[in-house]
C-alpha positions in Angstrom: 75.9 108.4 114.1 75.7 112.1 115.4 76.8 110.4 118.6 79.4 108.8 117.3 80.8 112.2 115.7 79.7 113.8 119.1 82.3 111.5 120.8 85.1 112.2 118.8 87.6 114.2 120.6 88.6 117.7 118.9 91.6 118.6 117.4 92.5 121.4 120.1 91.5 119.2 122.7 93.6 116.4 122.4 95.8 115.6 118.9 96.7 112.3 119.9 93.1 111.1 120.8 91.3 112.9 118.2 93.7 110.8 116.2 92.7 107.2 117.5 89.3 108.2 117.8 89.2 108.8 114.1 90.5 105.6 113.0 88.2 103.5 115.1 85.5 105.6 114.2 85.7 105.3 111.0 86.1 102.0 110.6 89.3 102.1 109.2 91.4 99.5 111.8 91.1 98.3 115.3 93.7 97.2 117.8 94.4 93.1 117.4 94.5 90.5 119.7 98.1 90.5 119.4 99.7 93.3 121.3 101.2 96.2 118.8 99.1 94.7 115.9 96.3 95.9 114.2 93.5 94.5 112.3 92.8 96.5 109.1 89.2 97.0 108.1 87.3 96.8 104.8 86.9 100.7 104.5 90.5 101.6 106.0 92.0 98.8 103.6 90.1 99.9 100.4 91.8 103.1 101.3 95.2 101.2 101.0 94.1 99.3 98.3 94.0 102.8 96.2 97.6 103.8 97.0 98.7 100.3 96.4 97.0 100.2 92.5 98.7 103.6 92.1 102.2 103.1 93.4 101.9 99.5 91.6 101.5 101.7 88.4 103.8 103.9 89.0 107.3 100.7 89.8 106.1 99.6 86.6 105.8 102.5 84.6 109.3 103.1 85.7 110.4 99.6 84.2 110.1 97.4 87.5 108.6 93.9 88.2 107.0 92.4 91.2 108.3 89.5 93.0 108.3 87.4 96.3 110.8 86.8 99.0 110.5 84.8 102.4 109.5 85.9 105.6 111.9 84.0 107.5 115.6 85.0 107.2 118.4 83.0 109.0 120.1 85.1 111.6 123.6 84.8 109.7 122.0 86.5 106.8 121.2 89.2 109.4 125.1 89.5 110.8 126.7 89.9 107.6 126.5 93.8 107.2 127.7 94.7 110.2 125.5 98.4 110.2 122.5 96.7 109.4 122.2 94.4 112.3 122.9 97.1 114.7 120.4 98.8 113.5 117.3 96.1 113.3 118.9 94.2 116.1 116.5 95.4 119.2 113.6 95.0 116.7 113.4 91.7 115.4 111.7 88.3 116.3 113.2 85.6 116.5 111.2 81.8 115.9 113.5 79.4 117.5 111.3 76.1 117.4 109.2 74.3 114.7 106.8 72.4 116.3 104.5 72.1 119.5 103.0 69.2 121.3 100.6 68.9 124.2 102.0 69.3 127.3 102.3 66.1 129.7 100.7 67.8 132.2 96.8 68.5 130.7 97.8 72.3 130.4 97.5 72.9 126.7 100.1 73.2 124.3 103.8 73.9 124.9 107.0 74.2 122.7 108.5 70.7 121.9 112.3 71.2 123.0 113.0 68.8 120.5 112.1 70.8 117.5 114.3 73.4 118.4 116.4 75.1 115.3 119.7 75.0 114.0 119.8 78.2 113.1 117.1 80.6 114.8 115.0 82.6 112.0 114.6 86.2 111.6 110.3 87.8 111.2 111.3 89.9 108.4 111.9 93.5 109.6 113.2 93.9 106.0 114.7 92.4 103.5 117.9 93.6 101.8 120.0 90.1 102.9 117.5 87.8 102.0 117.0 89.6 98.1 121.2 90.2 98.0 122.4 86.4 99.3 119.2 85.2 96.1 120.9 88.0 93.5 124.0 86.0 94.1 122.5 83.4 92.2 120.9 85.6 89.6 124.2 87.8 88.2 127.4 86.8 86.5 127.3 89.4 83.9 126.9 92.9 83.2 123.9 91.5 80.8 121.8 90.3 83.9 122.1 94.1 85.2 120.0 95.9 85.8 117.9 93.9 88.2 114.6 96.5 89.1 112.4 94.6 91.7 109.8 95.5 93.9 107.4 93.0 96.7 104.7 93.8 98.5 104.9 92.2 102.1 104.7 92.3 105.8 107.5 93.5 107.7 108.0 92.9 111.8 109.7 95.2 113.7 108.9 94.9 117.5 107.6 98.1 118.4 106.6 98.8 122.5 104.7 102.0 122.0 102.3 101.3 119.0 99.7 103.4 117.5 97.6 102.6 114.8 98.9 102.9 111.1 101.8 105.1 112.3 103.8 102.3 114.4 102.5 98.8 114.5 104.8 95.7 115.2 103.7 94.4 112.6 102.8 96.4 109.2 102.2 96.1 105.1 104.3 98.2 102.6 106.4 97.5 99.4 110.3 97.8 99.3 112.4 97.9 96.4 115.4 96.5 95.9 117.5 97.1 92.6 120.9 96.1 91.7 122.7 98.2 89.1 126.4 98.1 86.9 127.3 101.2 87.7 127.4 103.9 91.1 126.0 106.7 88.9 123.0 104.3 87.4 122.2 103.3 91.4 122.1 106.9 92.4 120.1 108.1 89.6 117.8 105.0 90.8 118.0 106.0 94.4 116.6 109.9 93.2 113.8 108.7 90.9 112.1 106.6 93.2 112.1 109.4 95.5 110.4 111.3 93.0 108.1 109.0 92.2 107.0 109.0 96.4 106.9 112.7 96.1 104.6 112.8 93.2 102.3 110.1 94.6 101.9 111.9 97.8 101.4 115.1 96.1 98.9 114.4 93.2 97.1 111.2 95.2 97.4 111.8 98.7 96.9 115.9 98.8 100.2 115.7 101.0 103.0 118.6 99.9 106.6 117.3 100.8 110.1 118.2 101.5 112.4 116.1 99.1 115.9 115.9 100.8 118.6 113.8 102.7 118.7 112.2 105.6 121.8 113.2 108.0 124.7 110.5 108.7 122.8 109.6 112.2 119.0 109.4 110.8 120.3 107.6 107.3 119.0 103.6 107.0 121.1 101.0 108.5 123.3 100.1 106.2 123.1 103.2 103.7 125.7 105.4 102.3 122.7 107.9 101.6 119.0 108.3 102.4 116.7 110.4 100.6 113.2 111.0 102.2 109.7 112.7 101.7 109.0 114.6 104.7 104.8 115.8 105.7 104.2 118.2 108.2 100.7 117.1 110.1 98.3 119.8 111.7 99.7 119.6 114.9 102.7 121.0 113.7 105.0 117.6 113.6 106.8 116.3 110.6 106.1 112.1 109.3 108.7 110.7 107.3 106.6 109.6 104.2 108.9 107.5 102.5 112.7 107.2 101.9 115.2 105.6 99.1 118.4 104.9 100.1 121.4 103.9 98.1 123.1 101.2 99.1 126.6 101.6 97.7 128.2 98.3 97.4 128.0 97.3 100.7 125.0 94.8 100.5 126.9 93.7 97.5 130.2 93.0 99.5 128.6 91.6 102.6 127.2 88.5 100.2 129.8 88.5 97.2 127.6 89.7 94.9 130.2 90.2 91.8 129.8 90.8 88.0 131.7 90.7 85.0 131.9 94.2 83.6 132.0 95.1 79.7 135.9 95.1 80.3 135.9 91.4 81.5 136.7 92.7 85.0 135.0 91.4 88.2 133.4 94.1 90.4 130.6 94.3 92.9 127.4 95.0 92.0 125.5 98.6 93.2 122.6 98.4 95.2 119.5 100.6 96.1 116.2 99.7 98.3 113.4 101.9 99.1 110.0 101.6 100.6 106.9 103.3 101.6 104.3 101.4 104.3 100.7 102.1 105.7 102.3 104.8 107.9 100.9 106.6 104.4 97.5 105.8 106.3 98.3 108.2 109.2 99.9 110.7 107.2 96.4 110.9 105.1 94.4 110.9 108.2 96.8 113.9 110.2 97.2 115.9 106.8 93.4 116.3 105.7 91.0 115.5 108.5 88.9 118.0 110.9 86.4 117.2 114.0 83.6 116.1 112.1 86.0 113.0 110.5 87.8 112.1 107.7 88.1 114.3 105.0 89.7 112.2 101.8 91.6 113.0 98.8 88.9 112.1 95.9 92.1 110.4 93.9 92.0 107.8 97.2 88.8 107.9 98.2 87.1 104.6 98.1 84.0 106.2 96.9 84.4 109.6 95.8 80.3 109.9 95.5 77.8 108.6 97.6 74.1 109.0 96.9 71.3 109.2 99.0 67.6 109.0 98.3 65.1 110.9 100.1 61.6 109.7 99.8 58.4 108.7 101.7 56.2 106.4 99.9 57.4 103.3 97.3 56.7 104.9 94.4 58.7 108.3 95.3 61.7 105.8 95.9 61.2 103.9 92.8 61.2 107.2 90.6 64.0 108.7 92.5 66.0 104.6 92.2 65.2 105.3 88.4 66.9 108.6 87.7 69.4 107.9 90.8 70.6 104.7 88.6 71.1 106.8 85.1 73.1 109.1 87.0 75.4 106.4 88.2 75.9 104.3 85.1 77.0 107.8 83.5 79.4 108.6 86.7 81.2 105.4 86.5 81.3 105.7 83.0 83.6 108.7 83.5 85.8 106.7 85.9 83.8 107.8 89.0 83.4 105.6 91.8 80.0 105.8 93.2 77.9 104.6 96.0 74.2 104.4 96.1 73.1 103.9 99.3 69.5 102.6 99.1 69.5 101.0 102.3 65.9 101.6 104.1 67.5 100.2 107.5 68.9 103.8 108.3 67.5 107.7 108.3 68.8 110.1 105.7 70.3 112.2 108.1 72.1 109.1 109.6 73.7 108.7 106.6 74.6 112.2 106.0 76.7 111.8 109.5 78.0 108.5 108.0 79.3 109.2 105.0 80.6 113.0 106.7 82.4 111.0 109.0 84.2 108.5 105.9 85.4 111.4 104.6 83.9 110.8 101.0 84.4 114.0 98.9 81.5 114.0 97.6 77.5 113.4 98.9 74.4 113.9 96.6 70.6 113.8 98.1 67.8 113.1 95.7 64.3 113.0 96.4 60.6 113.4 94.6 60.6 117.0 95.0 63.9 117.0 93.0 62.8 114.9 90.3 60.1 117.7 89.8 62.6 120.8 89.8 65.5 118.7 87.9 67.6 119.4 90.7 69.9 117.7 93.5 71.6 118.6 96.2 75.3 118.6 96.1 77.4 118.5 99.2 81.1 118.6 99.6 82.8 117.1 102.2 86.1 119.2 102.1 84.5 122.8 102.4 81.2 120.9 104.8 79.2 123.5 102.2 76.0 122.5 99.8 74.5 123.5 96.7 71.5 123.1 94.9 72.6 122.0 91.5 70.8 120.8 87.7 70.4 117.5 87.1 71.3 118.3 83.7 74.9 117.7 82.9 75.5 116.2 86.4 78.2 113.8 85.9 80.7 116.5 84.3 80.0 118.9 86.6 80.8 115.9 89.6 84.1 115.1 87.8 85.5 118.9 87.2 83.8 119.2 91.3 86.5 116.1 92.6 89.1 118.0 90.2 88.5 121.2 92.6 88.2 119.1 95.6 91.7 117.2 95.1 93.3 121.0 94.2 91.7 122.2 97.2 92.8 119.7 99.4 96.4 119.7 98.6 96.4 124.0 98.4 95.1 124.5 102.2 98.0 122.1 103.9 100.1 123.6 101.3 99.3 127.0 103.0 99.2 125.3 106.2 102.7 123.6 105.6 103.8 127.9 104.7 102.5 129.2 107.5 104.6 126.7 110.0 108.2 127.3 108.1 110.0 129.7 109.2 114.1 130.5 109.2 115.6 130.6 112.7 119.2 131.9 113.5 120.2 131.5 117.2 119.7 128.6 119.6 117.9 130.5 122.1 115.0 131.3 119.2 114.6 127.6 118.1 113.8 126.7 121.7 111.0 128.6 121.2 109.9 128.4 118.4 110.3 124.6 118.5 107.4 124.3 120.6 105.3 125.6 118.4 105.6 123.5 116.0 106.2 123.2 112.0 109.5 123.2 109.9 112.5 125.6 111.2 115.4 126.2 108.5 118.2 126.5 110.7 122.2 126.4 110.1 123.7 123.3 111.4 127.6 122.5 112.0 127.2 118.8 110.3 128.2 117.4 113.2 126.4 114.5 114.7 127.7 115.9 118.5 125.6 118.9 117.5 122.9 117.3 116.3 122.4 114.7 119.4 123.0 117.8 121.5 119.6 119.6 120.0 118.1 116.4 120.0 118.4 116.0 123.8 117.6 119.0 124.5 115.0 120.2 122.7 113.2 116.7 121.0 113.8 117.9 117.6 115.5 116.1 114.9 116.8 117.3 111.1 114.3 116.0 109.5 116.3 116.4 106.3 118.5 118.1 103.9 116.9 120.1 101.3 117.4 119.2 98.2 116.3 122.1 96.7 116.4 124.1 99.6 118.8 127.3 100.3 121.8 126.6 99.8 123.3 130.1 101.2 126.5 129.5 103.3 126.0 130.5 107.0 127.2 129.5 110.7 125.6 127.3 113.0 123.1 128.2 115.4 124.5 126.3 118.7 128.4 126.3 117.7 128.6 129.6 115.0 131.0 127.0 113.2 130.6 127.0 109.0 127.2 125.9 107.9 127.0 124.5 104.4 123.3 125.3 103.9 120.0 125.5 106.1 118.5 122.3 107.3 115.0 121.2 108.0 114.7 120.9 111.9 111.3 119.6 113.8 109.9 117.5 116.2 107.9 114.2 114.7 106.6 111.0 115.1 
C-alpha cells in the first residue's frame, strides 16, 4: 500500500494525473469496457450513495416526490423546442433497430434490417420533453399545480474526451422538473433549489460556492435563465456544481401544456428543471484531496472511523476485540459510522496506508499496551497529525473531533477559494492573471461578441453572475463600454 501511495503522481507534478491516479487508486471507479464509460466501485459509490440520501432529504423536505420516466425518447419529442435540440443535438444516441439475428455468414450477430424503427429513439441526455409531452396528460386545472417532481436516472450524452466522474458518456444524477401556475412561483422554485445545491455542497461536501447566473451563451438549452453553484478546485479552475434553470413557458408551449387558471382562463403552464450529477464526485476529490489520497468530508465519508487493532498473541487481540467492540456499539449509537478492521490477512501499518489513502477522517489504533494505560491513538486524516487520547469518554470526544474535521475541511478551501479571487480592471492584466488561476471579478460589456472574444483568446469563460456579488457600476475591461456589475471570469472544466 505504501507503493501504491508511492505511485501516485503529486499535485505539482501533474494535476490531471494525480487526479486519475486518485480515483483508481482508491477504488473509487475504473474505466469500462465501453469507451467514455465508467464502472463505479463499491467504495466510490458508497460515497455517492451519501450525497444521494442527503439531497433525497433535502427534494423532500422541500415538498417534492420521486418518480420514473423512460430512457428512450422519440426524436420528435426532441425537435419540438427548437433551442433544446440544438443544444443536445451532437450529443445524443440514437437506437434505430430492435432486434439482432445471426448473421448468414457464421460471423456472429448483426442488426436485422428488418427490425428497423419507425421513429429512431433518443438515450436520454435529459429529460424535459419526455416529463412535459406526460404533464400534458396530468394538468387541466390550476388544482393539479403545482407539480414538484424529482428522478434519479442515467443520462447519455456522447462525450469524446472523458475523464472519470467529471465527463463520462454516460453518468447518474437526479433532475427536477416542476411545473408551476404562475412565473413568480417558478422563479422562486428556480432560486430555492439552487439554495438547496449550495447548502449541500457547503455543509456535506466541505465545497464553498459562488451562487449566481449563467450568461445568455453558457445558460441551458432551452432556458430563459440559469442559476449555478460554481467550486474552484486546487489547481485554480472553476467546476460547475450544479445549476437550476427556469424554463419560462417555453417547454410548456412546445407540448401544449395549458391550464385553466382561478379566472377560468386557459394559459400555459411555467416550468423549471434542475439537476446535479456524479461530477459532485470530482468536485469532492479536486476540493479536499492531497498526495497521500483522499481526504473526505466526515458528513460523506463512508466510514468516518476506522479502527485498527494492534496485538501479537490471541489473547492481546481478543482483549483489545472486547474493548474495541464497546467502543463501537457506543459510536454508532451516536450516529457514527464505524469500521473495525480485524482482518489478520494484512499488517497494521498496511492499513494505516489504506485507510490514509480512502480518505476516512478519522483512524483509531488500539493495542494491549493501551488497554493497560486506558488510552488510544487517534489520528486524523485531514491535518495527517496523531494524538494520544483517554479511552474514557471516547465516542463524544470522536463526534465533537468529525465536527472539527468537517469545519476544518470547508475553512482551508474556503481560504484557498480567498486567496485565488481577485478584481482585475484591464484586459492586458487578466491575461496574466488568468494563467494563474482562480476567480477574477472583472467588468464585462454583456455582450456575447465580448465574451466569445475573451473566450478565444484567453480560454476563460464567465463562470457566472454574482448574485450577491458587487454590484458597483463600472466599464468593461476589453471595450470600456458600461458595465452593470463585476462578473466571475475563469478557466474550468
Amino acid at each position: 500500500m505504501k507503493k501504491e501511495i508511492k505511485e501516485l503522481t503529486s499535485r505539482d507534478v501533474d494535476y490531471s494525473q494525480w487526479y486519475n491516479d486518485l480515483v483508481i487508486k482508491a477504488d473509487l471507479a475504473e474505466n469500462s469496457a465501453v469507451r467514455g464509460c465508467m464502472v463505479i466501485k463499491p467504495y466510490g459509490y458508497a460515497i455517492w450513495e451519501k450525497m444521494q440520501a442527503e439531497l433525497d432529504r433535502m427534494f423532500k423536505e422541500t415538498g417534492h416526490v420521486n418518480a420514473y420516466f423512460p430512457l428512450f425518447i422519440p426524436k420528435s419529442f426532441l425537435s419540438k423546442e427548437a433551442e433544446h435540440v440544438e443544444g443536445f443535438a451532437k450529443e445524443c444516441a440514437v437506437v434505430t433497430h430492435h432486434r439482432l439475428k445471426q448473421d448468414p455468414d457464421g460471423l456472429g450477430l448483426i442488426v436485422d434490417p428488418e427490425a428497423k424503427l419507425e421513429e429512431e429513439l433518443i438515450v436520454r441526455p435529459t429529460s424535459e420533453t419526455i416529463i412535459w409531452n406526460t404533464y400534458r396528460n396530468w394538468i387541466q386545472s390550476y388544482r393539479d399545480l403545482p407539480i414538484l417532481i424529482n428522478q434519479w436516472a442515467n443520462v447519455v450524452r456522447w462525450e469524446m474526451r472523458t475523464r472519470l466522474f467529471l465527463r463520462t458518456a454516460e453518468f447518474l444524477w437526479q433532475e427536477g422538473h416542476t411545473a408551476h401556475a404562475t412565473e413568480k412561483e417558478a422563479i422562486e422554485e428556480a432560486e430555492k433549489m439552487l439554495h438547496v445545491y449550495a447548502d449541500f455542497a457547503e455543509n456535506f461536501m466541505a465545497v464553498p460556492v459562488l451562487r449566481g447566473l449563467k450568461s445568455a451563451s453558457e445558460r441551458f438549452a432551452g432556458a430563459i435563465e440559469t442559476y449555478c453553484i460554481e467550486a474552484l478546485m486546487q489547481d485554480g479552475k472553476a467546476l460547475q456544481a450544479g445549476t437550476s434553470h427556469f424554463l419560462g413557458q417555453n417547454f410548456a408551449k412546445a407540448f401544449d401544456v395549458t391550464f385553466v387558471n382561478k379566472e377560468n382562463q386557459q394559459e400555459h403552464v411555467w416550468a423549471t428543471s434542475w439537476g446535479v450529477s456524479t461530477r459532485l464526485m470530482g468536485a469532492l476529490i479536486m476540493t479536499h484531496s492531497d498526495d497521500n489520497g483522499l481526504v473526505l468530508p466526515p458528513n460523506l465519508a463512508p466510514y468516518q472511523v476506522v479502527i485498527v487493532p494492534i496485538y501479537r498473541n490471541e489473547e492481546q487481540f481478543r482483549a483489545v476485540s472486547e474493548k474495541v467492540n464497546e467502543i463501537v456499539t457506543k459510536l454508532r449509537a451516536l450516529g457514527i459510522s464505524v469500521k473495525y478492521d480485524d482482518n489478520d490477512q494484512k499488517k497494521p501499518g498496511w492499513k494505516f496506508a489504506e485507510y490514509e489513502l480512502k480518505g476516512v477522517p478519522v483512524r483509531l489504533a488500539i493495542g494491549a499496551r493501551d488497554l493497560e494505560n486506558g488510552t488510544v491513538e487517534v489520528a486524523r486524516r485531514d491535518t495527517l497529525t496523531k494524538e494520544i487520547v483517554s479511552m474514557e469518554g471516547i465516542e463524544e470526544y470522536i463526534q465533537n473531533l468529525l465536527k472539527e474535521i468537517q469545519a476544518n475541511i470547508f475553512q482551508k478551501a474556503l481560504d484557498y477559494r480567498a486567496s485565488m479571487t481577485r478584481e482585475v480592471d484591464s484586459y492586458d492584466e487578466f491575461k496574466v492573471e488568468i494563467e494563474k488561476g482562480g476567480f477574477l471579478l472583472c467588468h464585462w460589456d454583456g455582450t456575447p461578441e465580448t465574451e466569445e472574444k475573451i473566450k478565444e483568446e484567453t480560454k476563460a469563460t464567465i463562470r457566472c453572475i454574482p448574485l450577491n456579488g458587487d454590484k458597483t457600476p463600472g466599464v468593461c475591461m476589453v471595450t470600456g463600454k458600461p458595465s452593470a456589475q463585476r462578473v466571475v471570469f475563469a478557466r474550468a472544466y
